[in-house]
C-alpha positions as CSV (number, residue, x, y, z in Angstrom):
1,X,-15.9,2.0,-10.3
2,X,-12.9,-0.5,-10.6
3,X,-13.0,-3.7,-8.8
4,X,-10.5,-5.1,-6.3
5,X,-8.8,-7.4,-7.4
6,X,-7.8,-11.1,-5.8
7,X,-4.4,-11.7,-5.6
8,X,-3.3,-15.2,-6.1
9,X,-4.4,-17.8,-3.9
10,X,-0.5,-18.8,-3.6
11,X,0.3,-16.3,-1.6
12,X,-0.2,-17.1,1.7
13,X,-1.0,-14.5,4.2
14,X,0.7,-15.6,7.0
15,X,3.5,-15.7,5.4
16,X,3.7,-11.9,4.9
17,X,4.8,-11.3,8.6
18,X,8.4,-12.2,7.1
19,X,8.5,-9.5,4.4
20,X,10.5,-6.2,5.9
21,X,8.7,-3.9,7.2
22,X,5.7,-5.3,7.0
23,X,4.6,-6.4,10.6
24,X,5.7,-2.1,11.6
25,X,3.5,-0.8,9.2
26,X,0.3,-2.8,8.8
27,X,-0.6,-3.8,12.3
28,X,-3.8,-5.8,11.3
29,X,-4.2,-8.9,8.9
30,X,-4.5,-8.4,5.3
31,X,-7.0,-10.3,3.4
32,X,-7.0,-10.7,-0.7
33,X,-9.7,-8.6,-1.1
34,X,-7.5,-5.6,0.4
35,X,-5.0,-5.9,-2.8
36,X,-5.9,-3.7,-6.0
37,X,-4.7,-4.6,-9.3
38,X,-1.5,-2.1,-10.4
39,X,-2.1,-2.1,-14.1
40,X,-0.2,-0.2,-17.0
41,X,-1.1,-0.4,-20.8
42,X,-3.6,-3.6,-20.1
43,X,-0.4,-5.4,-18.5
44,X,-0.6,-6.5,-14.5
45,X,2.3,-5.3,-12.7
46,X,1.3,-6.2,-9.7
47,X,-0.9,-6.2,-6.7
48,X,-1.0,-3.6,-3.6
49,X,-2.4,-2.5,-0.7
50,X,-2.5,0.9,0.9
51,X,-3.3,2.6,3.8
52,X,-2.8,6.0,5.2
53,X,-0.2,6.9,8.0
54,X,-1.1,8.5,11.5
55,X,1.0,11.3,13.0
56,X,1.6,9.6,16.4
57,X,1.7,6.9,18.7
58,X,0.4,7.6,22.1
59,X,2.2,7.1,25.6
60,X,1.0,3.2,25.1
61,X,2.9,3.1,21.8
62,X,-0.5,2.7,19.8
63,X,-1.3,4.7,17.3
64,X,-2.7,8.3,18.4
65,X,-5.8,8.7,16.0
66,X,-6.6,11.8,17.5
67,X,-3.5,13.6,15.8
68,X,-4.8,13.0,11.9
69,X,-3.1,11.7,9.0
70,X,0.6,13.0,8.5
71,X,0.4,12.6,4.5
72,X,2.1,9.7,4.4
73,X,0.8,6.6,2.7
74,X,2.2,3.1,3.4
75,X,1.6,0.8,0.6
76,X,2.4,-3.3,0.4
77,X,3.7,-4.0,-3.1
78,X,4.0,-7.3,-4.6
79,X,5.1,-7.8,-8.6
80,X,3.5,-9.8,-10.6
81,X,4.0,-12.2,-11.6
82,X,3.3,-13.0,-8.0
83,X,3.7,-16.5,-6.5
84,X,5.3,-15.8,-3.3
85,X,6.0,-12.9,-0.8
86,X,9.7,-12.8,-1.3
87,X,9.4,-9.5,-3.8
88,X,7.3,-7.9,-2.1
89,X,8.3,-4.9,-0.3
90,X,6.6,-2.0,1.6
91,X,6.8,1.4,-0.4
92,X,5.6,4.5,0.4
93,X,3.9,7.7,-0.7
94,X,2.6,11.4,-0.1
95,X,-0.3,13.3,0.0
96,X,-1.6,16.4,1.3
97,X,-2.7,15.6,4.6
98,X,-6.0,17.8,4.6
99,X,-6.8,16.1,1.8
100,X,-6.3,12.5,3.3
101,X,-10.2,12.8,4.6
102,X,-12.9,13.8,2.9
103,X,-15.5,16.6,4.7
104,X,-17.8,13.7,5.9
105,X,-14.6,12.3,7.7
106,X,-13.9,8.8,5.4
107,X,-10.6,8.5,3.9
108,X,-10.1,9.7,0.3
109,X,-9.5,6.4,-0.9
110,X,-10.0,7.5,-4.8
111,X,-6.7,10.1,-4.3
112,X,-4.8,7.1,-1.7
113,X,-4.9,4.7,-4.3
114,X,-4.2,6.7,-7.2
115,X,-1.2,8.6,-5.0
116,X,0.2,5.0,-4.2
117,X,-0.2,4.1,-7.6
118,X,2.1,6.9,-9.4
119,X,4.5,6.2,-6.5
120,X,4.7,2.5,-7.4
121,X,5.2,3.5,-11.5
122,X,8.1,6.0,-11.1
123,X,9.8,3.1,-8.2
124,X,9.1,0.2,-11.5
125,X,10.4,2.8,-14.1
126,X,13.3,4.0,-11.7
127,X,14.4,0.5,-11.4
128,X,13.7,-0.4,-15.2
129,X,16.2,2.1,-16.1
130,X,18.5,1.3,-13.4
131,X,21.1,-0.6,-15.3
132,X,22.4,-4.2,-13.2
């Protein structure tokens, strides 16, 4: 089993409310021990966190848990090296909804993470080859 990985004590979390996006899609505080390690050939890319998306928001505006998981996966992406919040961005990914849970009701995090992670390496080699 992998370990999470920290991500740098530089990066302060309260400073993530100011990256875009961010404050929509993750409505609770992250913590360092949420990030896992993005890794490619024994070289750090960077550092995410993931979680999956819910179908609805009630008649409050919260989110409906009741509906499920629509497939999509919202993921907080910073590069390494990473010393502030300033490149990071929110990017996300999809997954067969059914599939989102497993039959004892957790979330699949083995097939969230490892969705999220090809997402994040085609969006690094898409911008790689992207010429300035």
């Amino acid at each position: 089993m992998r370990q999470r990985a920290r991500v740098p004590r530089s990066l302060d979390a309260a400073a993530l409310a100011r990256v875009p996006g961010f404050r929509h899609w993750f409505r609770y505080p992250l913590h360092a021990h949420d990030f896992r390690a993005l890794r490619e050939d024994g070289r750090l890319l960077g550092y995410y966190a993931a979680k999956p998306l819910y179908g609805r928001l009630d008649a409050q505006g919260r989110v409906d848990r009741n509906t499920g998981f629509d497939g999509r996966i919202a993921a907080l992406f910073v590069p390494s090296p990473a010393r502030s919040w300033r490149r990071a961005r929110v990017v996300f990914a999809r997954a067969p909804r059914a599939r989102l849970r497993r039959a004892h009701g957790q979330r699949n995090w083995p097939l969230i993470h490892s969705t999220v992670e090809r997402a994040l390496r085609r969006q690094l080699q898409r911008e790689q080859a992207t010429p300035l």
